[in-house]
KEZA-916411 format. One record per residue (C-alpha): x negated, y negated, z negated; residue in one letter; residue number from 1. Coordinates in nm, 2 decimals. Each point is the difference from the previous one (the first is absolute). Layout:
BEGIN
u; v; w; drenlo; tigu
X; Y; Z; A; NUM
...
% end
This chain:
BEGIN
u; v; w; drenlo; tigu
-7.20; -4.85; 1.69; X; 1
-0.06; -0.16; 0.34; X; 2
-0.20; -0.32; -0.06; X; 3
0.21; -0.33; 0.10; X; 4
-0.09; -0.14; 0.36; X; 5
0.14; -0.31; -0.04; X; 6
0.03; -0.23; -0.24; X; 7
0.37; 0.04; -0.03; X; 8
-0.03; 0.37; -0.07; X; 9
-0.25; -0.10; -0.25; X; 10
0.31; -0.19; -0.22; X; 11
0.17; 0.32; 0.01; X; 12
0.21; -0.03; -0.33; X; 13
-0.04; -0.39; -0.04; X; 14
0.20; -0.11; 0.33; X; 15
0.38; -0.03; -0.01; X; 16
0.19; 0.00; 0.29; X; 17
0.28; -0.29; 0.06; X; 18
0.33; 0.12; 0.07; X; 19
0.15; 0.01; 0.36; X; 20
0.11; -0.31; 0.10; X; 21
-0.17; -0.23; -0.27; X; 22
-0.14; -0.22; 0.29; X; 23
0.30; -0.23; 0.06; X; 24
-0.11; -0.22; 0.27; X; 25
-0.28; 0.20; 0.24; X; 26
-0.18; -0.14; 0.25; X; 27
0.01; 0.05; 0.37; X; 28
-0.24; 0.27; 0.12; X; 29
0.08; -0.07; 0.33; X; 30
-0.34; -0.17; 0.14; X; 31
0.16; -0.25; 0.22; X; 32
0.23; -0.12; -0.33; X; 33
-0.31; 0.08; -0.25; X; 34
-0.21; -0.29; 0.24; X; 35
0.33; -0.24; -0.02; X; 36
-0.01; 0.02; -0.34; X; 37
-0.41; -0.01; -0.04; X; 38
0.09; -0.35; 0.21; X; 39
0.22; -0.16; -0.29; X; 40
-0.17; 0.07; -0.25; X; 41
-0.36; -0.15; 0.13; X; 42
0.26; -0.34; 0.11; X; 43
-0.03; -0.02; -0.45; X; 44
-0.34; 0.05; 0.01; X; 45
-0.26; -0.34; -0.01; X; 46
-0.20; 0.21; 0.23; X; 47
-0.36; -0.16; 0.07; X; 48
-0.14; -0.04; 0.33; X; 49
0.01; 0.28; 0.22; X; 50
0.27; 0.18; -0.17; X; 51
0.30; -0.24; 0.06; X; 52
0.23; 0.14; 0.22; X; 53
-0.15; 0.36; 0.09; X; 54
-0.02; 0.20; 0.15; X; 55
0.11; 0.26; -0.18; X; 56
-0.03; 0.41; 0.04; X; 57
0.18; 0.24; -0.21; X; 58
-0.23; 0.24; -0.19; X; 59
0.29; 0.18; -0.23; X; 60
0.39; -0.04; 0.05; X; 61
0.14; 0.15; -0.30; X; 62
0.35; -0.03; -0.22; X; 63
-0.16; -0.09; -0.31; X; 64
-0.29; -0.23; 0.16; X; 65
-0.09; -0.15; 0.40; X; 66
-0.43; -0.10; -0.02; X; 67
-0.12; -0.13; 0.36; X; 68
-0.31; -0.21; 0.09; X; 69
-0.01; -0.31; 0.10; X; 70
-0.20; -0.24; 0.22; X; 71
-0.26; 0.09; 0.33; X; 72
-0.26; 0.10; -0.09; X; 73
0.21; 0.11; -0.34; X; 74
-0.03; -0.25; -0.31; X; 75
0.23; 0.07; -0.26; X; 76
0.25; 0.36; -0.08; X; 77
0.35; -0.09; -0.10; X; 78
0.18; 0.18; -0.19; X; 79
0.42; 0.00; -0.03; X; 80
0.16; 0.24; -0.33; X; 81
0.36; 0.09; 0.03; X; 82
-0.03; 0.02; -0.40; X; 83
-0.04; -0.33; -0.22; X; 84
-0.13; 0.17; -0.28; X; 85
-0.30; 0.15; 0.26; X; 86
-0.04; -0.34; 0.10; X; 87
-0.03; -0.13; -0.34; X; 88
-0.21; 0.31; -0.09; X; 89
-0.26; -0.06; 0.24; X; 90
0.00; -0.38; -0.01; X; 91
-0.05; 0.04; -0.39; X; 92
-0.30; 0.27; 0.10; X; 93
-0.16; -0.30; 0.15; X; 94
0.01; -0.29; -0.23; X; 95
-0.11; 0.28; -0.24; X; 96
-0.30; 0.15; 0.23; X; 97
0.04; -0.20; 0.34; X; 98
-0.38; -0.19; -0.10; X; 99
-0.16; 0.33; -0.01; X; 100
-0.20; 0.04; 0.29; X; 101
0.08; 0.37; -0.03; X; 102
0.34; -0.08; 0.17; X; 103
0.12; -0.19; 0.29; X; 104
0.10; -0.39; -0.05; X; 105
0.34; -0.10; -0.02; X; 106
0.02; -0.35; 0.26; X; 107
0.40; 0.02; -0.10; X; 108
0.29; 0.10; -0.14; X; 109
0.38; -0.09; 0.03; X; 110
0.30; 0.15; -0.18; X; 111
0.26; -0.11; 0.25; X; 112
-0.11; 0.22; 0.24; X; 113
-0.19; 0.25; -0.20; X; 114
-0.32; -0.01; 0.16; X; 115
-0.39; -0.06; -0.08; X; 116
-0.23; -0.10; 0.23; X; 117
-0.35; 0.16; -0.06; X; 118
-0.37; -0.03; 0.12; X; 119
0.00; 0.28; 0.29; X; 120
-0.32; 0.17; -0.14; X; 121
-0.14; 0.17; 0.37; X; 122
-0.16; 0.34; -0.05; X; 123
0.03; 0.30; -0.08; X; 124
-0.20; 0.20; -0.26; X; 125
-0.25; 0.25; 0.17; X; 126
0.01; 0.30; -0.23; X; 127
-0.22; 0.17; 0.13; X; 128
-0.24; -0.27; -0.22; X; 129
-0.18; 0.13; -0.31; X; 130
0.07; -0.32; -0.14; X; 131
0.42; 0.02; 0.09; X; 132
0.12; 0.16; -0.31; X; 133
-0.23; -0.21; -0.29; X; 134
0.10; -0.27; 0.17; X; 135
0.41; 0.11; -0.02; X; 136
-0.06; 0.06; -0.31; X; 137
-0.17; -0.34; -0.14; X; 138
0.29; -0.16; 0.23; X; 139
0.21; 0.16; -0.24; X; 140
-0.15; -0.07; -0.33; X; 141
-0.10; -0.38; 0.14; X; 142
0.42; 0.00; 0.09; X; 143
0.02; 0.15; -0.41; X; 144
-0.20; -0.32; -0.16; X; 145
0.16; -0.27; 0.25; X; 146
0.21; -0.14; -0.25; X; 147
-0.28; -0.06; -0.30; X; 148
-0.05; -0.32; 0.26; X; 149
0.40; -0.07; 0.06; X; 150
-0.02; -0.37; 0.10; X; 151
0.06; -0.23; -0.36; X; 152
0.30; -0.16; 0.17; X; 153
0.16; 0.35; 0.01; X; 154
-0.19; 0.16; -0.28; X; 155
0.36; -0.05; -0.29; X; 156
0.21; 0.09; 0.26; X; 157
-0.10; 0.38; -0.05; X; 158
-0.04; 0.02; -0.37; X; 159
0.26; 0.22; -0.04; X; 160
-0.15; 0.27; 0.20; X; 161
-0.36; -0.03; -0.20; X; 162
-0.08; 0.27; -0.20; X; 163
0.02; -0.15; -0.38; X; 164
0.37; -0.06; 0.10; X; 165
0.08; 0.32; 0.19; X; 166
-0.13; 0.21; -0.32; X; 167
0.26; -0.15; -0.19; X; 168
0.30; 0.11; 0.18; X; 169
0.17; 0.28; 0.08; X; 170
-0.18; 0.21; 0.27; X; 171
0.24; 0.00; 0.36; X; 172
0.31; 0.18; 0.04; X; 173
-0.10; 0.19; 0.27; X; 174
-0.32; 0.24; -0.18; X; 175
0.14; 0.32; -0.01; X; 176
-0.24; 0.07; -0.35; X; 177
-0.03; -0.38; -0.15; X; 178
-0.18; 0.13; -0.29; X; 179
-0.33; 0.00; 0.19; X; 180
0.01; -0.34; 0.12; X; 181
-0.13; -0.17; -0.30; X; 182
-0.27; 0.23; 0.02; X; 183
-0.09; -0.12; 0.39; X; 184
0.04; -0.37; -0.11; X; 185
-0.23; 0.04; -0.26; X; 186
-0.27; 0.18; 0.19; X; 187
0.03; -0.27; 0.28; X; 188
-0.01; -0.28; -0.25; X; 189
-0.38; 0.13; -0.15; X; 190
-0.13; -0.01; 0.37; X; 191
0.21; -0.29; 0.13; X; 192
0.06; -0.21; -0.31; X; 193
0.33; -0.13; -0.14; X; 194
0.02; -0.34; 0.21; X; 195
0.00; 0.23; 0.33; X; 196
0.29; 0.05; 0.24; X; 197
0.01; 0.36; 0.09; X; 198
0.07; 0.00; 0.42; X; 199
0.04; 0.28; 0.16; X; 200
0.14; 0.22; 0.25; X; 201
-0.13; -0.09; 0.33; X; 202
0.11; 0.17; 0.32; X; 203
-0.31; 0.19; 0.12; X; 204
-0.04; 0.13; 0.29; X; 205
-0.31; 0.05; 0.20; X; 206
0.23; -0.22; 0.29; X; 207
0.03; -0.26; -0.28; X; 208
-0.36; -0.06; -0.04; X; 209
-0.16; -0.25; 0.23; X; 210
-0.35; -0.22; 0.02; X; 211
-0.05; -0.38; 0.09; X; 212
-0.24; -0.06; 0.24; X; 213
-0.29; -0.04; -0.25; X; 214
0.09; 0.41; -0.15; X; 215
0.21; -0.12; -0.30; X; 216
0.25; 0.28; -0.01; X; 217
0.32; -0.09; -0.07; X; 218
0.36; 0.14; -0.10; X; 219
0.26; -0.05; 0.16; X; 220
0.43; 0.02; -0.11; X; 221
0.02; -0.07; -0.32; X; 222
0.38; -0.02; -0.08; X; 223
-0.05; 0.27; -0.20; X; 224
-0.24; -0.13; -0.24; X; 225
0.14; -0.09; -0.34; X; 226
-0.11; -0.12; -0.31; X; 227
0.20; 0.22; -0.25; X; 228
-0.14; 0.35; 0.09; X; 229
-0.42; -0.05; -0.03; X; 230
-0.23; 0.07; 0.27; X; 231
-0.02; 0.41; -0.17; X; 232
0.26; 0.07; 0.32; X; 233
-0.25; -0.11; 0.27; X; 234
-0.28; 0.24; -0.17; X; 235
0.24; 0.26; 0.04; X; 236
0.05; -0.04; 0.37; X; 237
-0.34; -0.06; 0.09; X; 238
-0.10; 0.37; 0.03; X; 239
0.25; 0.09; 0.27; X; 240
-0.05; -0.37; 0.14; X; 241
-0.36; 0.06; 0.03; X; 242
0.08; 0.42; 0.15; X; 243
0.25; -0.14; 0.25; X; 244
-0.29; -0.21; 0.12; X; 245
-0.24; 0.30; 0.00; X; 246
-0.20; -0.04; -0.30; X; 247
0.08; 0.26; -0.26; X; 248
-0.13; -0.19; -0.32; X; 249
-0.04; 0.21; -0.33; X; 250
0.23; -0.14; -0.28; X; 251
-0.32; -0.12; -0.20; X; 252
-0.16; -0.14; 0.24; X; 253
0.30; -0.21; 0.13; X; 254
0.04; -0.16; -0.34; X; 255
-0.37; -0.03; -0.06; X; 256
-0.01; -0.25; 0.27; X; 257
0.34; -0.16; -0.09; X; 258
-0.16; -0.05; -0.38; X; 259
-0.31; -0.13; 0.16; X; 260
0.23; -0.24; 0.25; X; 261
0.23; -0.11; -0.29; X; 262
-0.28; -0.05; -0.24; X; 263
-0.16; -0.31; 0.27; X; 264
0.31; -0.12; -0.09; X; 265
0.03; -0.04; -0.34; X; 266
0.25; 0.34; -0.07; X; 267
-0.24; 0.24; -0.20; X; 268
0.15; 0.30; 0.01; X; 269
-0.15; 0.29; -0.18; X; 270
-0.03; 0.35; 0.16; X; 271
0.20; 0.15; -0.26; X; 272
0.19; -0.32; -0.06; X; 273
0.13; -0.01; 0.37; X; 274
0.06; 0.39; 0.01; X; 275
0.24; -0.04; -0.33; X; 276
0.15; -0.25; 0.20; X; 277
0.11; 0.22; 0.27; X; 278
0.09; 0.25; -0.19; X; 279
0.20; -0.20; -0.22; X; 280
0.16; -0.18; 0.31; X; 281
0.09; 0.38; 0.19; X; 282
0.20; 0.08; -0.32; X; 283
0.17; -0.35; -0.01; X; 284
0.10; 0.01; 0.33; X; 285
0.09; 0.35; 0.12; X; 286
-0.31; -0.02; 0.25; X; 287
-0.04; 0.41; 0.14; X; 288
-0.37; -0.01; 0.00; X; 289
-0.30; -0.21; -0.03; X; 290
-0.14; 0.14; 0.32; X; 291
-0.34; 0.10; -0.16; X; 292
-0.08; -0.35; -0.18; X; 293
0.04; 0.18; -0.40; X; 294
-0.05; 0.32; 0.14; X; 295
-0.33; 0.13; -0.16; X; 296
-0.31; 0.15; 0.25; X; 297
-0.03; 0.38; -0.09; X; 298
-0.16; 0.01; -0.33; X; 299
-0.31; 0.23; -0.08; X; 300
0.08; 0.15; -0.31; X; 301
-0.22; 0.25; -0.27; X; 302
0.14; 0.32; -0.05; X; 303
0.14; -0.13; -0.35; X; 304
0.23; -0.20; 0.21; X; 305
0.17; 0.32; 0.12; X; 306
0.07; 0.25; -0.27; X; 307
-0.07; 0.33; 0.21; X; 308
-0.07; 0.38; -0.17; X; 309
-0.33; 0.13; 0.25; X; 310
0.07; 0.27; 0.20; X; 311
-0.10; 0.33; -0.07; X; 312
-0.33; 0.01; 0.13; X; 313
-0.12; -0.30; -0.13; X; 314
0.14; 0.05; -0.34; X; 315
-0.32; 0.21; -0.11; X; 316
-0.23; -0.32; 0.11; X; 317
0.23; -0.26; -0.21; X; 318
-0.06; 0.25; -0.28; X; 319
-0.38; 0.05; 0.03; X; 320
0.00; -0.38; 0.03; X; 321
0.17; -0.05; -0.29; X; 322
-0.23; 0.23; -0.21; X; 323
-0.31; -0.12; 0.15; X; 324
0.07; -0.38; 0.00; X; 325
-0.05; -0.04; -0.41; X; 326
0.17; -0.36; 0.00; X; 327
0.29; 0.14; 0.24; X; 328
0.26; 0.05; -0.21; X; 329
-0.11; -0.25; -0.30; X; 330
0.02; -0.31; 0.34; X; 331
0.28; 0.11; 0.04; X; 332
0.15; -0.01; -0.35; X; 333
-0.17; -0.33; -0.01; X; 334
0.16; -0.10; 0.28; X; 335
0.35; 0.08; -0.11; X; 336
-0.04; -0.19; -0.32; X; 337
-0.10; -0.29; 0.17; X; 338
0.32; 0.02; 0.27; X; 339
0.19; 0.04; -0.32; X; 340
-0.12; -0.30; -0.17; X; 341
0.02; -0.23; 0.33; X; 342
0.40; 0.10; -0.01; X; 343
0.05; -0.07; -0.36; X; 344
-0.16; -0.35; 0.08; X; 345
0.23; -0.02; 0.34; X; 346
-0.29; 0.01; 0.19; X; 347
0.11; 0.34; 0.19; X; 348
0.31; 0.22; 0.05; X; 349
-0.12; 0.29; -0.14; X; 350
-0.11; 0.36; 0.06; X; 351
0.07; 0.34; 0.00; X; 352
-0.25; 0.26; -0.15; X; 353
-0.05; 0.37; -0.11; X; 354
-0.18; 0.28; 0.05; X; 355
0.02; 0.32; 0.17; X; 356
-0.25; 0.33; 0.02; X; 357
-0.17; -0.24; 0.27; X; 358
-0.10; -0.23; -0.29; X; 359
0.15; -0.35; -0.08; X; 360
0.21; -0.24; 0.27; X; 361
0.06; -0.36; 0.02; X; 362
0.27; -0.11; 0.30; X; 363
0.04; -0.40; 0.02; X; 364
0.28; -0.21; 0.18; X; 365
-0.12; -0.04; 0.37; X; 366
-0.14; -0.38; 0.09; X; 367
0.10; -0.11; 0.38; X; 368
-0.32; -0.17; 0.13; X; 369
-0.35; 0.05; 0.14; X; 370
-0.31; -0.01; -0.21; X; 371
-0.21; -0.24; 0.00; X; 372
-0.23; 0.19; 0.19; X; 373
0.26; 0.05; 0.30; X; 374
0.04; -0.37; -0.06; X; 375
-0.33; -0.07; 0.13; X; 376
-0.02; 0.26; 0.27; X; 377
0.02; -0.29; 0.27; X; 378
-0.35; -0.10; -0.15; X; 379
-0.15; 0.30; 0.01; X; 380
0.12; 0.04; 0.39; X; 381
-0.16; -0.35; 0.06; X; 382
0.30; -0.10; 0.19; X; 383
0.22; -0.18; -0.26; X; 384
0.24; -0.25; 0.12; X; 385
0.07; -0.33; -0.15; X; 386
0.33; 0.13; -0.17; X; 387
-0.18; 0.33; -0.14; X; 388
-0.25; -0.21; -0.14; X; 389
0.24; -0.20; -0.18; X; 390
0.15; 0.29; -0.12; X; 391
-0.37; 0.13; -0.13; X; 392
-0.05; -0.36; -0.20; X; 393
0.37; 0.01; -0.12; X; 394
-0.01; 0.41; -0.13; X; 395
-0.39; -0.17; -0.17; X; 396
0.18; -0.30; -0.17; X; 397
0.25; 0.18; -0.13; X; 398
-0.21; 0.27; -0.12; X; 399
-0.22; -0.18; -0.18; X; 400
0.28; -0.16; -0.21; X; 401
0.15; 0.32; -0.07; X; 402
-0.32; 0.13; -0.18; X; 403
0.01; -0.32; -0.19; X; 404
0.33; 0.05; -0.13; X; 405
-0.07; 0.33; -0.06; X; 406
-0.35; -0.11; -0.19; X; 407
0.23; -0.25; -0.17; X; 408
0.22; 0.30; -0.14; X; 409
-0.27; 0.19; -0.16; X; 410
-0.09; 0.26; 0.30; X; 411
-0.30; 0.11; 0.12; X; 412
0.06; 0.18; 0.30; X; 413
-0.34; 0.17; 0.01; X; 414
0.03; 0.19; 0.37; X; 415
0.00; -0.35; 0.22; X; 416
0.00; 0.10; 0.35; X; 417
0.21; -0.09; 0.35; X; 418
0.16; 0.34; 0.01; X; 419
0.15; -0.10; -0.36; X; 420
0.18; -0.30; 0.13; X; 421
0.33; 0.05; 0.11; X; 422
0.17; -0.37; 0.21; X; 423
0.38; 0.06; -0.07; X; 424
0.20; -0.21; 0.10; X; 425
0.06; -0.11; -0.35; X; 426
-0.35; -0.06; -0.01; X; 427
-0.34; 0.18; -0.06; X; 428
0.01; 0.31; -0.26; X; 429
-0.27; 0.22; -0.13; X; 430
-0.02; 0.37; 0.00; X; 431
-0.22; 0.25; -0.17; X; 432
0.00; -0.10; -0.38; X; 433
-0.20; 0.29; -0.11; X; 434
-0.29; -0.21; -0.10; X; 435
0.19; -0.27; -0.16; X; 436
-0.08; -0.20; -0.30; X; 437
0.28; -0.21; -0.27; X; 438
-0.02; -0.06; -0.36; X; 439
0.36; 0.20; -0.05; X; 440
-0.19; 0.29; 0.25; X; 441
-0.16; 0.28; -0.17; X; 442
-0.35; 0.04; 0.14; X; 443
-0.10; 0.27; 0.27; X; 444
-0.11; 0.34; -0.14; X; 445
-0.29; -0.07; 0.26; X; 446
-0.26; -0.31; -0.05; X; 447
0.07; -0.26; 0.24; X; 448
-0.26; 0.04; 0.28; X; 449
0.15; -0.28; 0.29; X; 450
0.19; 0.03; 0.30; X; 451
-0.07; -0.01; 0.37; X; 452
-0.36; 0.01; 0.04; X; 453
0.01; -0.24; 0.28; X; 454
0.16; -0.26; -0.15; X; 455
-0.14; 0.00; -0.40; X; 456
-0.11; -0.29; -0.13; X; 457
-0.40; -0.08; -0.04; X; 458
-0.02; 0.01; -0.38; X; 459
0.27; 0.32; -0.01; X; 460
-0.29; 0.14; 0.18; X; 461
-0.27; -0.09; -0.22; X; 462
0.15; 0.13; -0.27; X; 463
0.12; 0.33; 0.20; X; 464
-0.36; 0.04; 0.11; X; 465
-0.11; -0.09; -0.37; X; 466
0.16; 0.29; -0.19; X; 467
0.07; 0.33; -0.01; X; 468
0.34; 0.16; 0.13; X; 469
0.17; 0.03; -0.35; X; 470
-0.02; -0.39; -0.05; X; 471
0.29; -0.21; 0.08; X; 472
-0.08; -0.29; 0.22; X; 473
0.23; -0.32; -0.10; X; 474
0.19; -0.16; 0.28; X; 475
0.09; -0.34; 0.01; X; 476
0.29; -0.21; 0.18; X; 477
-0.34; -0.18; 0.17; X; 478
-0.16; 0.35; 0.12; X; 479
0.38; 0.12; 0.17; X; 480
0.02; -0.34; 0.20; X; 481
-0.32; 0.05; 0.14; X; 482
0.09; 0.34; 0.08; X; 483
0.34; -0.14; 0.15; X; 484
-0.23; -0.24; 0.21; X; 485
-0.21; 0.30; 0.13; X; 486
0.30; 0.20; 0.06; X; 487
0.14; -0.31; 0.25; X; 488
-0.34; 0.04; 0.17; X; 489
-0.06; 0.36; -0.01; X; 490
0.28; 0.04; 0.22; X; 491
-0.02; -0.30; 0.23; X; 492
-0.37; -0.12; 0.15; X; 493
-0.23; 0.08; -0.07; X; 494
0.16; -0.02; 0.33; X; 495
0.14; -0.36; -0.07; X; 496
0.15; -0.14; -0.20; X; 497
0.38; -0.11; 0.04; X; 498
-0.05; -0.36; 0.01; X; 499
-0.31; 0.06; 0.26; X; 500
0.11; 0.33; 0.18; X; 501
0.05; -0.01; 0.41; X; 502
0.23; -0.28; 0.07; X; 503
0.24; 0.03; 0.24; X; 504
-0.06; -0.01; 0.40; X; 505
0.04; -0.32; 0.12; X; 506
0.33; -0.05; 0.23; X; 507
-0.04; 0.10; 0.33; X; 508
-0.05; -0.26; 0.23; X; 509
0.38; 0.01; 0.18; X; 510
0.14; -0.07; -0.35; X; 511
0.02; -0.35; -0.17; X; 512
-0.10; 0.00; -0.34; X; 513
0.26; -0.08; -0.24; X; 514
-0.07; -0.23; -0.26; X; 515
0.25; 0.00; -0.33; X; 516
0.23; -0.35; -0.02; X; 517
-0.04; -0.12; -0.36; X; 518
0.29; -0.09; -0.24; X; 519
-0.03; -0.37; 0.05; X; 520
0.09; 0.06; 0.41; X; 521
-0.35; -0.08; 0.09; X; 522
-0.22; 0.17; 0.26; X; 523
-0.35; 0.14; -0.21; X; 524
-0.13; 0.02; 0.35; X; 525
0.08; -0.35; 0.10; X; 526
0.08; -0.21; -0.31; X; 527
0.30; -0.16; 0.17; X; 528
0.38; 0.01; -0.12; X; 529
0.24; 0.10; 0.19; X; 530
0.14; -0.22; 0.29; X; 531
0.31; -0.06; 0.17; X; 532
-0.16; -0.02; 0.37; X; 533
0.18; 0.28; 0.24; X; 534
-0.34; -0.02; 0.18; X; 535
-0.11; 0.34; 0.06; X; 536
% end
């Protein structure tokens, strides 16, 4: 499937058309009747100085909205809707979001006419910039948290659209599959918490992002934004956003540096957590594709993972291997018991086994994901990026609590290692269970004699180096996490480590560097609060 270039062809699935002729009173298009018009409405307006009385220049003459400038040099954007319920959408957008710096200020707003008057924000995004599509992104997520710092006088007005209440009614008409929506609520209520409004829905564009004179980028037409739909929407877009302004982002990485954007924010979204969410969200909504944000890297997988008879001439080898390799097929049978046991407890799906002239098979369910070691590639290239090393902490943290639950269940794993670490997107999984230890496990027909040279423990060691080859050599939960440690070193630096690999060029000096509004619609580069000066 062709990937989307736009962000519309990204909601391929989720966006319903409105019937012909739902638009009962359009506006002129006609620029000479699109100025008239821009003219009346400002006459509403408590314009401040500068602004009163124009003059005005059409930008856009549409039926369903007319958007000009206004003043010399230009001061404000006004905007006209043909639609009340746009004009209510976006006006609510902003008394929801309108204090984030992340967006344009509102100087106005006047139902009788329909229109808003808005800070005219004056340049363009040069993206071309390294720094252009972090900083679209933290716009985004910084746009996501706005209304965690609603103004108090407003804060009850929009109870009814916080997340306690909307779990407690019936998920929209409109979802196609409404099933899944509790599921998307719930997800977004462990990163956002259950006092959040859930905005979302923003109109990106790479024309619709803008920067202030000191480099805050800023977004701009938000009639679109909506608190009843979460911000999983504007994740979705962002791909073909970010392609149709000539980055080409991989999925992971694109939410790497949402999560990390969001998470300056307060919204602590998990990897997993936030790829549940989407997935969730696609099925709730009818959404085509995910445009590569759930879709896993290309996995590198054991021969167990793929069930294949050798070919001819390599059937001999598997054979003399078999015979000369005395713990072959006992592993193996070990190995089985131990897949068979992790199912009973609902640890695993299950196997299937035999044997054949060739000797004894094992063929396991295939896990989506790169190891651990590809995980850390970026490392071992000494070029990781900021988002890869996120990634690299993220697949560590959730690592090490996986072996802990697992040590918690009874397992030893015994064969610790990077290339035994699966990141699904369900989370890490382990593979290679032919050394594993349990109380309900039957022991290996072979002594236990430790894993991965590189990575055993100092005392495992000892003891290895100690005693002969027929003495089993105890592991314990504190030996594998130490081997888990080495394995997240192994593989990364001694070339670096991921929180001290290469960091990233610095911007180049044409491009202003983008610093990340925060939720409370402060400036971290400045301190200040947002203003209502047109001064450029």
């Amino acid at each position: 499937m062709r990937r989307p270039a736009t962000a519309a062809e990204a909601l391929r699935g989720l966006i319903r058309v409105r019937p012909h002729g739902w638009l009962t009173d359009p506006l002129p298009t006609d620029p000479a009747a699109a100025a008239d018009l821009l003219y009346k409405a400002l006459a509403h307006h408590d314009t401040p100085e500068g602004v009163s009385g124009g003059p005005v220049r059409v930008l856009a003459a549409q039926a369903t909205a007319v958007v000009g400038t206004v003043g010399d040099p230009v001061r404000a954007v006004l905007k006209v809707h043909a639609d009340p319920a746009a004009h209510n959408a976006e006006a609510l957008a902003y008394a929801l979001a309108g204090h984030s710096p992340a967006l344009p200020l509102l100087l106005g707003a006047d139902d009788a006419s329909r229109s808003l008057l808005i800070e005219h924000v004056p340049h363009p995004v040069d993206w071309t910039c390294p720094t252009a599509p972090p900083g679209l992104i933290g716009a985004v997520a910084a746009v996501h948290a706005a209304p965690a710092s609603v103004p108090t006088e407003l804060s009850g007005v929009f109870d009814a659209f916080r997340l306690d209440r909307l779990t407690a009614v019936p998920p929209p008409a409109w979802l196609p599959e409404p099933a899944a929506w509790p599921d998307v609520l719930a997800l977004a209520r462990d990163a956002h918490g259950g006092d959040a409004i859930l905005l979302g829905h923003l109109d990106l564009k790479p024309e619709h992002a803008r920067r202030r004179g000191d480099g805050g980028l800023v977004l701009v037409d938000i009639e679109t934004l909506r608190p009843d739909i979460t911000g999983l929407v504007d994740l979705v877009t962002l791909p073909a956003v970010l392609r149709q302004a000539g980055h080409e982002l991989p999925g992971r990485e694109v939410l790497a540096l949402y999560r990390a954007a969001a998470a300056r924010h307060g919204i602590t979204w998990t990897r997993t957590g936030l790829l549940a969410a989407l997935v969730a969200f696609m099925r709730a909504t009818g959404l085509d594709t995910l445009d590569g944000l759930a879709d896993p890297p290309p996995s590198r997988r054991t021969r167990k993972d793929t069930p294949m008879e050798p070919t001819a001439p390599a059937a001999a080898l598997v054979s003399a291997a078999l015979t000369a390799l005395p713990g072959a097929r006992g592993d193996l049978a070990h190995e089985t018991a131990a897949y068979a046991l992790l199912r009973d407890q609902g640890r695993h799906p299950g196997t299937l086994h035999g044997s054949s002239d060739l000797g004894a098979w094992l063929a396991l369910p295939r896990l989506d994901g790169p190891s651990l070691w590809e995980v850390f590639a970026p490392a071992r290239d000494g070029h990781a990026t900021e988002a890869q090393r996120a990634l690299m902490r993220d697949a560590a943290r959730a690592s090490f609590a996986a072996l802990a639950e697992l040590h918690a269940a009874g397992w030893i794993h015994g064969d610790m290692q990077a290339e035994n670490v699966i990141i699904t997107g369900a989370g890490p999984r382990f593979i290679d269970y032919d050394r594993a230890h349990h109380p309900d496990l039957e022991p290996a027909a072979a002594p236990y004699r430790g894993g991965l040279i590189h990575v055993i423990a100092p005392e495992i060691a000892a003891q290895l180096l100690a005693t002969s080859d027929d003495t089993h050599a105890p592991l314990t939960p504190a030996a594998e996490v130490y081997a888990l440690g080495a394995s997240l070193y192994w593989p990364g630096p001694a070339y670096g480590s991921p929180t001290t690999a290469a960091t990233p060029p610095e911007p180049t000096p044409s491009c202003t560097p983008t610093s990340p509004p925060t939720a409370d619609g402060t400036s971290p580069r400045t301190g200040h609060g947002p203003t209502r000066s047109l001064s450029p």
